[in-house]
mmCIF file of the N, C-alpha and C atoms, coordinates in Angstrom:
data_MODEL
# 
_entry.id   MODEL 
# 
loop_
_atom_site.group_PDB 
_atom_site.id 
_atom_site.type_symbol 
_atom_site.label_atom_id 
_atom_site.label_alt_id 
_atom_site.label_comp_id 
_atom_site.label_asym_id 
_atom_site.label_entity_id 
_atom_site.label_seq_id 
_atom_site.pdbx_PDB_ins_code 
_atom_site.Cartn_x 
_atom_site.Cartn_y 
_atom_site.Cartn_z 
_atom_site.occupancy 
_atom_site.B_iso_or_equiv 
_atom_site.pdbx_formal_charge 
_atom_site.auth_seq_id 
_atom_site.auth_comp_id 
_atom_site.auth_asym_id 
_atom_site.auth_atom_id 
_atom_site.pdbx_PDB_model_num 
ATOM 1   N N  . UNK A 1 1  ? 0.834  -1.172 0.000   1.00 0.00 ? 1  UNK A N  1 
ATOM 2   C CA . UNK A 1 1  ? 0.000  0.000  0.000   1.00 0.00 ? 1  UNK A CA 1 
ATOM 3   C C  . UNK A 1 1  ? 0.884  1.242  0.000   1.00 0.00 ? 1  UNK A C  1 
ATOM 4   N N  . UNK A 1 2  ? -0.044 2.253  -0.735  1.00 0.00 ? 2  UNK A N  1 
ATOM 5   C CA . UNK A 1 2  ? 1.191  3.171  -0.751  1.00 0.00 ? 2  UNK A CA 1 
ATOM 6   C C  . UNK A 1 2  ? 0.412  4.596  -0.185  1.00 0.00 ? 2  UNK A C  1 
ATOM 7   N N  . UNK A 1 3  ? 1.245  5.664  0.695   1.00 0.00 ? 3  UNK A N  1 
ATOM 8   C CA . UNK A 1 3  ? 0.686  6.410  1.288   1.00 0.00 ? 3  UNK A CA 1 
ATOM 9   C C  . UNK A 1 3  ? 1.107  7.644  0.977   1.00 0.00 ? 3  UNK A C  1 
ATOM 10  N N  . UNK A 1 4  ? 0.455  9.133  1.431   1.00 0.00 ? 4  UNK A N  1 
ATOM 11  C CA . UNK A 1 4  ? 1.063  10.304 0.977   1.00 0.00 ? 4  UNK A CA 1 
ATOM 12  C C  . UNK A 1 4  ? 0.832  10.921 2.742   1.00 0.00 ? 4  UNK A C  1 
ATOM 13  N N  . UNK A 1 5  ? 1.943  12.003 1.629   1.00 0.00 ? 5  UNK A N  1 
ATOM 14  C CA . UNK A 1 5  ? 1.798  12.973 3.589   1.00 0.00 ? 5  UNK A CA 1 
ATOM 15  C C  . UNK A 1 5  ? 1.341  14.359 2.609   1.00 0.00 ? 5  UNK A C  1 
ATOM 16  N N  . UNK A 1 6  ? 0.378  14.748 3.600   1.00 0.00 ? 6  UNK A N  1 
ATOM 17  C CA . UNK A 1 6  ? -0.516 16.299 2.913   1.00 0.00 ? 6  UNK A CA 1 
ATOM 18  C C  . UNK A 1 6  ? 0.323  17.268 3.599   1.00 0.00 ? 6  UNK A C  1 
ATOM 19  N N  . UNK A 1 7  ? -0.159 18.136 2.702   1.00 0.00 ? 7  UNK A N  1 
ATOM 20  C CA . UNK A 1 7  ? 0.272  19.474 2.207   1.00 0.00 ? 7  UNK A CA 1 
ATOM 21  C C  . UNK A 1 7  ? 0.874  20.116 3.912   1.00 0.00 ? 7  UNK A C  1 
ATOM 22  N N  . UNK A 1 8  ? 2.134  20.755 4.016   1.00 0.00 ? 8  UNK A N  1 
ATOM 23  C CA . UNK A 1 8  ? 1.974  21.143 5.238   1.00 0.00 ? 8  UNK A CA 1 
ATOM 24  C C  . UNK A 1 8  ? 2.523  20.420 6.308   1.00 0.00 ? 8  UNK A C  1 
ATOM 25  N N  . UNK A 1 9  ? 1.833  18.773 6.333   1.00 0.00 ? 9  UNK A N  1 
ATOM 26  C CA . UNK A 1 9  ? 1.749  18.094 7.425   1.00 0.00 ? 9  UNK A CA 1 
ATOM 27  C C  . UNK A 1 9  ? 3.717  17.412 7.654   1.00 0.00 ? 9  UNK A C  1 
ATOM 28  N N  . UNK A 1 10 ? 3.265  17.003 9.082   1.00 0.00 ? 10 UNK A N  1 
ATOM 29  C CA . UNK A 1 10 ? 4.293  16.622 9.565   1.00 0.00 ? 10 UNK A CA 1 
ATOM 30  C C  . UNK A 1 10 ? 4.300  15.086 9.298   1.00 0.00 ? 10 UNK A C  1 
ATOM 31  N N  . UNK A 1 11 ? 5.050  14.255 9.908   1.00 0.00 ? 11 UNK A N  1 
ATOM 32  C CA . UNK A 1 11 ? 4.807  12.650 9.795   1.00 0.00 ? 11 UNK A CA 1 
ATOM 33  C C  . UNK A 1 11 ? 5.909  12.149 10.360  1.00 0.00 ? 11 UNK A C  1 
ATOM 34  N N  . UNK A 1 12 ? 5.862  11.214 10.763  1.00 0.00 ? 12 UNK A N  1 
ATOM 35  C CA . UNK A 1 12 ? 6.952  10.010 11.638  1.00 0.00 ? 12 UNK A CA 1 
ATOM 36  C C  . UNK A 1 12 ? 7.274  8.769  10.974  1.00 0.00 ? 12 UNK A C  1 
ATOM 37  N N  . UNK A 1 13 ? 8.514  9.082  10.427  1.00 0.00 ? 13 UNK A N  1 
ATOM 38  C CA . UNK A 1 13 ? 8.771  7.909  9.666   1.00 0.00 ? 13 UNK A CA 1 
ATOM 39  C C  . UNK A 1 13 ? 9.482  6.731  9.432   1.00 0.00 ? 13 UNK A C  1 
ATOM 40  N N  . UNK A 1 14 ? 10.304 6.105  8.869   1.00 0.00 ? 14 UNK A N  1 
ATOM 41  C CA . UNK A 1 14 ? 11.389 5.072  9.124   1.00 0.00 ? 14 UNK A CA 1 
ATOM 42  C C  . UNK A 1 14 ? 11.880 5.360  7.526   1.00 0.00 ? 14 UNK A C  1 
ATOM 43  N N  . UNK A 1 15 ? 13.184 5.637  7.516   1.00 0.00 ? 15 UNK A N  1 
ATOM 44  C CA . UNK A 1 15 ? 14.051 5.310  5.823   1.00 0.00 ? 15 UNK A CA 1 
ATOM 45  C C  . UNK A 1 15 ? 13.889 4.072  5.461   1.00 0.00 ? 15 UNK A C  1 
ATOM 46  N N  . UNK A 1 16 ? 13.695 3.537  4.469   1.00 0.00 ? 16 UNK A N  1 
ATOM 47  C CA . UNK A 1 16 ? 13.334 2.231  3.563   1.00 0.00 ? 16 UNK A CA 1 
ATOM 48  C C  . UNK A 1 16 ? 14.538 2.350  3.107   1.00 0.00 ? 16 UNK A C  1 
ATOM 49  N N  . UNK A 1 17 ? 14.853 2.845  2.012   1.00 0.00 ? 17 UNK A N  1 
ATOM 50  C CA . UNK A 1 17 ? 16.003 3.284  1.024   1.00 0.00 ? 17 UNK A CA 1 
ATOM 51  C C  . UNK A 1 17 ? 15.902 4.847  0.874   1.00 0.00 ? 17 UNK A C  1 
ATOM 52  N N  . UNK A 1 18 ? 17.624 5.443  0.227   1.00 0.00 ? 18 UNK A N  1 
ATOM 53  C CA . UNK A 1 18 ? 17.553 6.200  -0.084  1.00 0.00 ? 18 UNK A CA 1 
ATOM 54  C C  . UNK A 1 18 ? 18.351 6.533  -1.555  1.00 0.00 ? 18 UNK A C  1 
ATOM 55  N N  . UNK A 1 19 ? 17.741 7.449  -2.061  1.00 0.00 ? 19 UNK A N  1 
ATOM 56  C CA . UNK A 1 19 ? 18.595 7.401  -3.482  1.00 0.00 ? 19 UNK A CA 1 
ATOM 57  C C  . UNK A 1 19 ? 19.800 8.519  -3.969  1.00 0.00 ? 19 UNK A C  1 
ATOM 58  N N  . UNK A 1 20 ? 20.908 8.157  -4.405  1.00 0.00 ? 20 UNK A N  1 
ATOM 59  C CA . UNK A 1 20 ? 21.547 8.826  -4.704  1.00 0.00 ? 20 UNK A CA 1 
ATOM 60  C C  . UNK A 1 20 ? 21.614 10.578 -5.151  1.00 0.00 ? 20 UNK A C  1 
ATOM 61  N N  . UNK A 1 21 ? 22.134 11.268 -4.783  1.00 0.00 ? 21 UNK A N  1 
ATOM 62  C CA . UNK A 1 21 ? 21.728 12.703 -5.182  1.00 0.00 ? 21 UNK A CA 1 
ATOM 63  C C  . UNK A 1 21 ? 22.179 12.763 -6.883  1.00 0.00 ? 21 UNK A C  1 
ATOM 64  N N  . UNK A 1 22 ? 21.462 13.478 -7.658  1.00 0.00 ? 22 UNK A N  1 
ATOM 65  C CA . UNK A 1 22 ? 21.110 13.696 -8.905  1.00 0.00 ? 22 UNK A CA 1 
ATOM 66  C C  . UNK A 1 22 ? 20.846 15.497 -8.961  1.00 0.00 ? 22 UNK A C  1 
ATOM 67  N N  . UNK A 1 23 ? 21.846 15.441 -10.409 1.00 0.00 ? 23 UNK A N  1 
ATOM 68  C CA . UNK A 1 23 ? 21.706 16.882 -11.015 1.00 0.00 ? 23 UNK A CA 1 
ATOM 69  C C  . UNK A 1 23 ? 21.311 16.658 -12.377 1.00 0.00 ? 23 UNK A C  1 
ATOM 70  N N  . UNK A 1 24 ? 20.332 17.035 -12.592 1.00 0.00 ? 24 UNK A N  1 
ATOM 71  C CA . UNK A 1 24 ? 20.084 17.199 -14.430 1.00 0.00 ? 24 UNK A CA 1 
ATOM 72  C C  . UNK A 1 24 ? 20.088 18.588 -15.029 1.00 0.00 ? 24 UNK A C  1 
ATOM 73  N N  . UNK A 1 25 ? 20.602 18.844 -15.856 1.00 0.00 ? 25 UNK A N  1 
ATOM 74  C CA . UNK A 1 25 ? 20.819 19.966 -17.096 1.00 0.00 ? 25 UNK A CA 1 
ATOM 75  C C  . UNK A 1 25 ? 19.793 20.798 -17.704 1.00 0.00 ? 25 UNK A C  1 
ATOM 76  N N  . UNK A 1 26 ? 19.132 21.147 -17.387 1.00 0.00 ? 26 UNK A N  1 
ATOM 77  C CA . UNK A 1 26 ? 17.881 21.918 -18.681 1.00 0.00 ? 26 UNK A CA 1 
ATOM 78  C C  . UNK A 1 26 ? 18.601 23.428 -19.057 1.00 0.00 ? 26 UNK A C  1 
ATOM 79  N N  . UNK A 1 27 ? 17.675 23.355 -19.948 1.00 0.00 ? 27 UNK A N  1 
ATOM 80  C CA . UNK A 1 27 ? 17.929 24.791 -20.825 1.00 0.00 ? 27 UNK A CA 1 
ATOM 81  C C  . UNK A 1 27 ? 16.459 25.680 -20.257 1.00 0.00 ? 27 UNK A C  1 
ATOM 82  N N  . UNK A 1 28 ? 16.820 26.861 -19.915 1.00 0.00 ? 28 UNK A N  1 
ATOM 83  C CA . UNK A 1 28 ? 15.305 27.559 -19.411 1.00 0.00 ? 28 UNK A CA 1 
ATOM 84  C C  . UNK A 1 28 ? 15.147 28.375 -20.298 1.00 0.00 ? 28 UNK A C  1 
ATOM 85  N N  . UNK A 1 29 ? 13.978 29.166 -20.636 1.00 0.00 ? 29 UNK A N  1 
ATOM 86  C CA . UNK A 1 29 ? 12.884 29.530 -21.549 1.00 0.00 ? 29 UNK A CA 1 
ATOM 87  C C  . UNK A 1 29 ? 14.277 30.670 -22.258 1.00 0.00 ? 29 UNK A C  1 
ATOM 88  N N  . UNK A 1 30 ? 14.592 31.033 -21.470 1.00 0.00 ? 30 UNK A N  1 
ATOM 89  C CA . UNK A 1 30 ? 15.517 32.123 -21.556 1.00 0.00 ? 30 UNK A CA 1 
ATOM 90  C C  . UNK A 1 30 ? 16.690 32.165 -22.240 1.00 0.00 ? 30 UNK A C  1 
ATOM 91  N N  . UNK A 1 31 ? 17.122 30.764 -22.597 1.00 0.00 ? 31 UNK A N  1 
ATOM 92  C CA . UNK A 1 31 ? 18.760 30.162 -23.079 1.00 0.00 ? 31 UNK A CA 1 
ATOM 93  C C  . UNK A 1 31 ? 19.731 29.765 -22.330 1.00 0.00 ? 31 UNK A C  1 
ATOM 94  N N  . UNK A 1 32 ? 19.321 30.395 -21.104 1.00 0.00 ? 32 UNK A N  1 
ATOM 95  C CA . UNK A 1 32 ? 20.252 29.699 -20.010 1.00 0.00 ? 32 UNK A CA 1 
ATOM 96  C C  . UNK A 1 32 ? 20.201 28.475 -19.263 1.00 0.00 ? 32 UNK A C  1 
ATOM 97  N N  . UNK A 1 33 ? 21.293 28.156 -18.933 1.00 0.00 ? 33 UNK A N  1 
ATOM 98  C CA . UNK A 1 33 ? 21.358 26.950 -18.675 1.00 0.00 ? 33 UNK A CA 1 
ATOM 99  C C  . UNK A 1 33 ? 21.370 26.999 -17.004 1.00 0.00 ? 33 UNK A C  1 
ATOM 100 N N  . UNK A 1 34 ? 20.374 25.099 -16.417 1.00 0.00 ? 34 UNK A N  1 
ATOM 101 C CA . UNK A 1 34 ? 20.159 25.302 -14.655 1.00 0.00 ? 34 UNK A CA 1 
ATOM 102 C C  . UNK A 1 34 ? 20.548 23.622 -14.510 1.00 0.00 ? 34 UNK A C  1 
ATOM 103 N N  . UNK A 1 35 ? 20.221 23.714 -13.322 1.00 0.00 ? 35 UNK A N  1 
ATOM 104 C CA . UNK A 1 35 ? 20.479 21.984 -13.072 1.00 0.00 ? 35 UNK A CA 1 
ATOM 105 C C  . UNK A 1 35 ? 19.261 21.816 -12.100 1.00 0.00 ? 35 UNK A C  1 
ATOM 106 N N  . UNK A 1 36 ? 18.123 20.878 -12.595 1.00 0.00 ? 36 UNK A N  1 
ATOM 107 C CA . UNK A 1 36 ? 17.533 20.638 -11.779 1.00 0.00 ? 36 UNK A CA 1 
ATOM 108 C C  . UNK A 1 36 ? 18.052 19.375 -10.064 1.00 0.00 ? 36 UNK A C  1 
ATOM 109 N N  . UNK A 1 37 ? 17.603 19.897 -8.945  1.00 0.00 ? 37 UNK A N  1 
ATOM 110 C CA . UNK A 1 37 ? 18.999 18.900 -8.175  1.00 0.00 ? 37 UNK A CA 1 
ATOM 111 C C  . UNK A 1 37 ? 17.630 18.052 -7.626  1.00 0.00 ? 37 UNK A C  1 
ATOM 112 N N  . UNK A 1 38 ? 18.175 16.993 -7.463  1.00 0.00 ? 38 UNK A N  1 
ATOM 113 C CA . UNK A 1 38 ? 17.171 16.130 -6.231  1.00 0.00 ? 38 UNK A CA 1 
ATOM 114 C C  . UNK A 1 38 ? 17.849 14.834 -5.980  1.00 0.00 ? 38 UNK A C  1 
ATOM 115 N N  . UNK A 1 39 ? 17.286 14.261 -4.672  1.00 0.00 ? 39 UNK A N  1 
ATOM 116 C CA . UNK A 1 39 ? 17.487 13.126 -3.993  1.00 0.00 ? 39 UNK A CA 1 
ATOM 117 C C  . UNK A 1 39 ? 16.245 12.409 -3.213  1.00 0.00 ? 39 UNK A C  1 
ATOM 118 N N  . UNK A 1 40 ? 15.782 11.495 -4.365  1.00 0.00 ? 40 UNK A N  1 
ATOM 119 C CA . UNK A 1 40 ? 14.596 10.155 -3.240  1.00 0.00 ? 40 UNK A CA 1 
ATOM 120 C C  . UNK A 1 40 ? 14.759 9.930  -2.578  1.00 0.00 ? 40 UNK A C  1 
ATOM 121 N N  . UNK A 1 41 ? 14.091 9.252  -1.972  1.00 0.00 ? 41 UNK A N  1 
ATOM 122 C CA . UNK A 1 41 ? 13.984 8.479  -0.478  1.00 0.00 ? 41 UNK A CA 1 
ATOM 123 C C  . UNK A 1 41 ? 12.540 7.591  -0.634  1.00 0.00 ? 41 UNK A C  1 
ATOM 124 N N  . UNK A 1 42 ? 12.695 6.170  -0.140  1.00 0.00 ? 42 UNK A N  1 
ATOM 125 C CA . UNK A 1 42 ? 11.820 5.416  0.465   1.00 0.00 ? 42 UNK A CA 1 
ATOM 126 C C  . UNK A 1 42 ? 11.082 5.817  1.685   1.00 0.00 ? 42 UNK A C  1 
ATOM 127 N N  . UNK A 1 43 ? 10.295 6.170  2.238   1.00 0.00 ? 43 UNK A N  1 
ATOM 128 C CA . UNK A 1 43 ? 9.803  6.072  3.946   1.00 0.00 ? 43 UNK A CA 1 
ATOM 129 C C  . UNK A 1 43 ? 8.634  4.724  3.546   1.00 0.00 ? 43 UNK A C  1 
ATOM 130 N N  . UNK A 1 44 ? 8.567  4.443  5.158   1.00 0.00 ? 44 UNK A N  1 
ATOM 131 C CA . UNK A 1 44 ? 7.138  3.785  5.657   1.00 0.00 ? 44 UNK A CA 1 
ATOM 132 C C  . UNK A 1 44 ? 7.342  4.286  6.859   1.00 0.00 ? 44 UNK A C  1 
ATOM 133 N N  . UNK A 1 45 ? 5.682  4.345  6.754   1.00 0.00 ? 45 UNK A N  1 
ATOM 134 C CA . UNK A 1 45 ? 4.715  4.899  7.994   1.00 0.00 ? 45 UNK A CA 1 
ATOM 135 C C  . UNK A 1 45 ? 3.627  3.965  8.358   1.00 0.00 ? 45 UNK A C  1 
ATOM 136 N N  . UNK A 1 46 ? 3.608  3.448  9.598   1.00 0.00 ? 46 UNK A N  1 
ATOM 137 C CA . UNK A 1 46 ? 3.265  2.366  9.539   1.00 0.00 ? 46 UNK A CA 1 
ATOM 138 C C  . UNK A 1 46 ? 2.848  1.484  8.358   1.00 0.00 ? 46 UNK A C  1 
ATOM 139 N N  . UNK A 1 47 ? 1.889  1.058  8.345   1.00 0.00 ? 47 UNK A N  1 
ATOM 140 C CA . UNK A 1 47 ? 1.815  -0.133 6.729   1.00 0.00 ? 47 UNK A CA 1 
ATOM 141 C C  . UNK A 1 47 ? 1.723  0.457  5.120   1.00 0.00 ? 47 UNK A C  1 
ATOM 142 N N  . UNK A 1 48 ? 2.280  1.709  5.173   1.00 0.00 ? 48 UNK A N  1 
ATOM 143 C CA . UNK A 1 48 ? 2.729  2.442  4.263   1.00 0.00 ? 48 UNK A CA 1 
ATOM 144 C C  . UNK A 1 48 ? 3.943  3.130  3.591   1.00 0.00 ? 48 UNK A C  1 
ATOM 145 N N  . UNK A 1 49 ? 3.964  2.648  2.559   1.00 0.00 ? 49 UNK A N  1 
ATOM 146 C CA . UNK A 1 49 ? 5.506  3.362  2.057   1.00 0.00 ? 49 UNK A CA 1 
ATOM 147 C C  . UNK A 1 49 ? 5.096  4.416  1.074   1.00 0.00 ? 49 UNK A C  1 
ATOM 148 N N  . UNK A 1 50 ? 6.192  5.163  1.458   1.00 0.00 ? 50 UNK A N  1 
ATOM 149 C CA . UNK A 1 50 ? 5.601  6.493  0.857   1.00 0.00 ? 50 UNK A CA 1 
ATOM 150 C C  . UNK A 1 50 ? 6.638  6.858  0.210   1.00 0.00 ? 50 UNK A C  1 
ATOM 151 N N  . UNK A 1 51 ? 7.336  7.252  -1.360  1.00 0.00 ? 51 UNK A N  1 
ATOM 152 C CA . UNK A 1 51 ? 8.322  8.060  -1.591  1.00 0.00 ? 51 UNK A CA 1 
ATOM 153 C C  . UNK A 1 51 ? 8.129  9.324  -2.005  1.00 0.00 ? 51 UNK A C  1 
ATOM 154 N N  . UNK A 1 52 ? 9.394  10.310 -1.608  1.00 0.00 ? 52 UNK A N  1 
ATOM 155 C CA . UNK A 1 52 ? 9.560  11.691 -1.388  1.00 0.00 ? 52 UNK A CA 1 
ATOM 156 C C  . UNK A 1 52 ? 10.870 11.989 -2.141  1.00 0.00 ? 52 UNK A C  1 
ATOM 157 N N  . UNK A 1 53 ? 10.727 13.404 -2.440  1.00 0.00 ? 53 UNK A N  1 
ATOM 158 C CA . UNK A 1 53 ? 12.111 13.981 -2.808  1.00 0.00 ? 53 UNK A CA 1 
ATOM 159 C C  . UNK A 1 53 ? 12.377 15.023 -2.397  1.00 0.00 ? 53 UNK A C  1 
ATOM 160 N N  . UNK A 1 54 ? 13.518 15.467 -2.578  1.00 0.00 ? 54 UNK A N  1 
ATOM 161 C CA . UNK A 1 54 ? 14.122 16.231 -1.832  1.00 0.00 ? 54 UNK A CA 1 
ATOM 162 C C  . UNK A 1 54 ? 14.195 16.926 -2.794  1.00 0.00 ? 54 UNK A C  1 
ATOM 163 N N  . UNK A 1 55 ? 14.198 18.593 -2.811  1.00 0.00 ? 55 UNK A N  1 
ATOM 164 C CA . UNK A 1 55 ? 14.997 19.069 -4.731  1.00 0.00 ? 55 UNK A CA 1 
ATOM 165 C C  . UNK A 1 55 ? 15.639 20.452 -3.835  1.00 0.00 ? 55 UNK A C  1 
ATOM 166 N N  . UNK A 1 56 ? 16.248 21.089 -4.831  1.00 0.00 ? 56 UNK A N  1 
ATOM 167 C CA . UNK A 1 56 ? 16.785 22.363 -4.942  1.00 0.00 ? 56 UNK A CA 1 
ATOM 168 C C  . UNK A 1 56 ? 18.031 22.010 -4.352  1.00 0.00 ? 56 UNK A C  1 
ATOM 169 N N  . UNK A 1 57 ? 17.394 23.194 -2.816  1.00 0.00 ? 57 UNK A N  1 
ATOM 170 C CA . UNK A 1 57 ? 18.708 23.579 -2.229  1.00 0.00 ? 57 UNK A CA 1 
ATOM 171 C C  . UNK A 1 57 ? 18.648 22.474 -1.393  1.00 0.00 ? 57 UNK A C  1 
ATOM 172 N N  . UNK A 1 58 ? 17.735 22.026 -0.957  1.00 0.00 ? 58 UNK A N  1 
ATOM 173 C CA . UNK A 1 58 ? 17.506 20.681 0.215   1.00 0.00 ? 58 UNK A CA 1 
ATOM 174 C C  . UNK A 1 58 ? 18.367 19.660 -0.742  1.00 0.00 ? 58 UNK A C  1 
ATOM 175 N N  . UNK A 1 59 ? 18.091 19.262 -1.379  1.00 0.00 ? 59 UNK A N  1 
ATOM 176 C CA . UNK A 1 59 ? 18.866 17.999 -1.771  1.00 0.00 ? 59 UNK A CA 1 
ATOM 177 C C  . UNK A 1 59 ? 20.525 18.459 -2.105  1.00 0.00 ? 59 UNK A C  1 
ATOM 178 N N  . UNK A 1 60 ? 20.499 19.706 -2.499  1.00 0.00 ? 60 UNK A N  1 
ATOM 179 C CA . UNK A 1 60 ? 22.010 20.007 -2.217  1.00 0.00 ? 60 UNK A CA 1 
ATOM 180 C C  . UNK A 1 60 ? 22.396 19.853 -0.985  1.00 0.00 ? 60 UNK A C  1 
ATOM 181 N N  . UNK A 1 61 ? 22.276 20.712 0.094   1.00 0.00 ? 61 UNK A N  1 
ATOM 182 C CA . UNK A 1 61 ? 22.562 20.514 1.054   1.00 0.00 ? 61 UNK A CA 1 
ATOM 183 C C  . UNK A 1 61 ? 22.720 18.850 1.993   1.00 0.00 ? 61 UNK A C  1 
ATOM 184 N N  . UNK A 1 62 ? 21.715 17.794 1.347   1.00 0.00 ? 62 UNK A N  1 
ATOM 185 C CA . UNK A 1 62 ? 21.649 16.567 1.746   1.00 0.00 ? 62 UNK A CA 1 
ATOM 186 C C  . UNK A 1 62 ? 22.490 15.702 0.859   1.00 0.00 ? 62 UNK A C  1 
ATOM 187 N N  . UNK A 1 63 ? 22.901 16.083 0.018   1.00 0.00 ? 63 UNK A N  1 
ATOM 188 C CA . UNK A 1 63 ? 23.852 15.443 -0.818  1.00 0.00 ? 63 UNK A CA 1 
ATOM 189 C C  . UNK A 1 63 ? 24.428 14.522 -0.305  1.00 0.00 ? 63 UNK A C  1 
ATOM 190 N N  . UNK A 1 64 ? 25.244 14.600 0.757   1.00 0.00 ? 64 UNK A N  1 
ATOM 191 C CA . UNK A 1 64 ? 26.290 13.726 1.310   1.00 0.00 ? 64 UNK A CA 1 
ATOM 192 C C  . UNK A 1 64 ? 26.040 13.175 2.618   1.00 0.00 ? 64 UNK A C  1 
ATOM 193 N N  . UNK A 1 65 ? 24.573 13.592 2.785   1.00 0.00 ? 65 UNK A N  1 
ATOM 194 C CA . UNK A 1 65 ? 24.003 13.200 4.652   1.00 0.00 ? 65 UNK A CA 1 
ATOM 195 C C  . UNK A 1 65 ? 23.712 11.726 4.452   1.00 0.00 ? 65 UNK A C  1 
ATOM 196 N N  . UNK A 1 66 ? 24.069 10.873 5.379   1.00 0.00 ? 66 UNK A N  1 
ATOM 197 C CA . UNK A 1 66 ? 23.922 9.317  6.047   1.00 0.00 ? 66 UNK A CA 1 
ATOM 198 C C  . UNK A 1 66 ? 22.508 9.404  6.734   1.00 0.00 ? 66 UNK A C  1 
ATOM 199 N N  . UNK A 1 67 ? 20.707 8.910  6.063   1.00 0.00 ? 67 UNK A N  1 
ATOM 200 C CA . UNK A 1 67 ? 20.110 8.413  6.306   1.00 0.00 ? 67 UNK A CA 1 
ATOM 201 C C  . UNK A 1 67 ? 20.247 6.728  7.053   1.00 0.00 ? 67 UNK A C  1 
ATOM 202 N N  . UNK A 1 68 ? 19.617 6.801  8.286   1.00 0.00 ? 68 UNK A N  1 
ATOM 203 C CA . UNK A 1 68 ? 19.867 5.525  8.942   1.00 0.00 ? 68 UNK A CA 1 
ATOM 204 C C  . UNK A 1 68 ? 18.869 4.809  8.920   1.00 0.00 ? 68 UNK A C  1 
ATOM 205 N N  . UNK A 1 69 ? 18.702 3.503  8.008   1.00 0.00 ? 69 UNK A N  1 
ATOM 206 C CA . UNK A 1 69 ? 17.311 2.880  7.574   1.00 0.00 ? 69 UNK A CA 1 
ATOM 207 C C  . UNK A 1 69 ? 16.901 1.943  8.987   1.00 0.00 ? 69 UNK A C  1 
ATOM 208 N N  . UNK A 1 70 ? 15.605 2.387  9.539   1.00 0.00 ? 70 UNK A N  1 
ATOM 209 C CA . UNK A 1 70 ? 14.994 2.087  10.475  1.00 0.00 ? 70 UNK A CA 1 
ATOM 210 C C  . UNK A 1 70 ? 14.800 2.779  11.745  1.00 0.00 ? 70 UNK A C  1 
ATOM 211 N N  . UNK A 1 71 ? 15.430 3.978  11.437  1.00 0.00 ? 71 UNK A N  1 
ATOM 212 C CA . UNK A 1 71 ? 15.576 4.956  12.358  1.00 0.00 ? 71 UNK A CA 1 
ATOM 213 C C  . UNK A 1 71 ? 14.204 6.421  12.082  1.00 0.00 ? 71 UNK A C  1 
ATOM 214 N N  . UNK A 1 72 ? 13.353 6.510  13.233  1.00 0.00 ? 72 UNK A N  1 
ATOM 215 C CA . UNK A 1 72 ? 12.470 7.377  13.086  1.00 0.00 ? 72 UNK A CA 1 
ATOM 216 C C  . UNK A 1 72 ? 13.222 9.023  12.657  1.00 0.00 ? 72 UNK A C  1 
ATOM 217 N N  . UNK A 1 73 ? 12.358 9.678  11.897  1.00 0.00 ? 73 UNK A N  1 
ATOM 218 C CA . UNK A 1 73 ? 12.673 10.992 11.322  1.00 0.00 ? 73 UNK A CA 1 
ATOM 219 C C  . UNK A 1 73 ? 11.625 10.944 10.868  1.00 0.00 ? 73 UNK A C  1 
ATOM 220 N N  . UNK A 1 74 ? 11.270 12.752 10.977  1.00 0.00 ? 74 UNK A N  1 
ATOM 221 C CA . UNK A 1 74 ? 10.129 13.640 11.538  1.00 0.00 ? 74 UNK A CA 1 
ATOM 222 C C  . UNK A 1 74 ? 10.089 14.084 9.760   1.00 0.00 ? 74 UNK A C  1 
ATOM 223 N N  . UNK A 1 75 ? 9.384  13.880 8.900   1.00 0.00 ? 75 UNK A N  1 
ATOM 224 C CA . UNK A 1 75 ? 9.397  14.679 7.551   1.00 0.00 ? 75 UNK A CA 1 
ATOM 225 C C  . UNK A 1 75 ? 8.448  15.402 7.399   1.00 0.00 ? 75 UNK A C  1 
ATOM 226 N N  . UNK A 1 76 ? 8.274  16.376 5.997   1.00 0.00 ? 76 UNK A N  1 
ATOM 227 C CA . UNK A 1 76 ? 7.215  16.838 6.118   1.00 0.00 ? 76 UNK A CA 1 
ATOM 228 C C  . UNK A 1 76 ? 6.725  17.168 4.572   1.00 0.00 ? 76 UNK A C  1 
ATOM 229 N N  . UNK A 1 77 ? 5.083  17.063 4.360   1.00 0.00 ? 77 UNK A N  1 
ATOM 230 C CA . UNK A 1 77 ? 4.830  16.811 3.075   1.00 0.00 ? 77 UNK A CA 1 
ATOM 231 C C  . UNK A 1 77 ? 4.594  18.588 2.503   1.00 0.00 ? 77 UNK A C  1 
ATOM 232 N N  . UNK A 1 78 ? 4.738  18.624 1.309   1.00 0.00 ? 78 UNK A N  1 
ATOM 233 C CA . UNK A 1 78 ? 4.542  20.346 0.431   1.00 0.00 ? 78 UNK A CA 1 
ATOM 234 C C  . UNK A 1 78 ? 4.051  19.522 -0.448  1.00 0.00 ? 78 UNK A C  1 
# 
């Protein structure tokens, strides 16, 4: 079963997996060039797994952070 966290909300979770940080290339309307950034993640919440991403500056900044799978962390859904 698969679950979401709403808009706003907080949630209590456990890491499943997490996925490597990722930069992709686009060209914007403008000619210039950006990198879209992000990093997945697995959670479950109780009998639910839920995946999330991380983008921008958050997944920059998480780039290199050690998720500990089975360990509760507080996320939150936008």
């Amino acid at each position: 079963m698969y679950g979401s966290i709403s808009n706003n909300r907080e949630a209590l979770v456990t890491i499943v997996a997490v996925g490597a940080y990722a930069e992709r290339q686009y060209q914007k309307q403008d000619g210039s060039t950006e990198y879209f950034k992000s990093r997945g993640v697995t959670m479950k919440r109780g009998g639910d797994i839920i995946y999330g991403e991380m983008t921008g500056e958050l997944a920059s900044k998480n780039r290199d952070t050690q998720f500990q799978q089975g360990l509760p962390y507080i996320v939150k859904g936008f």
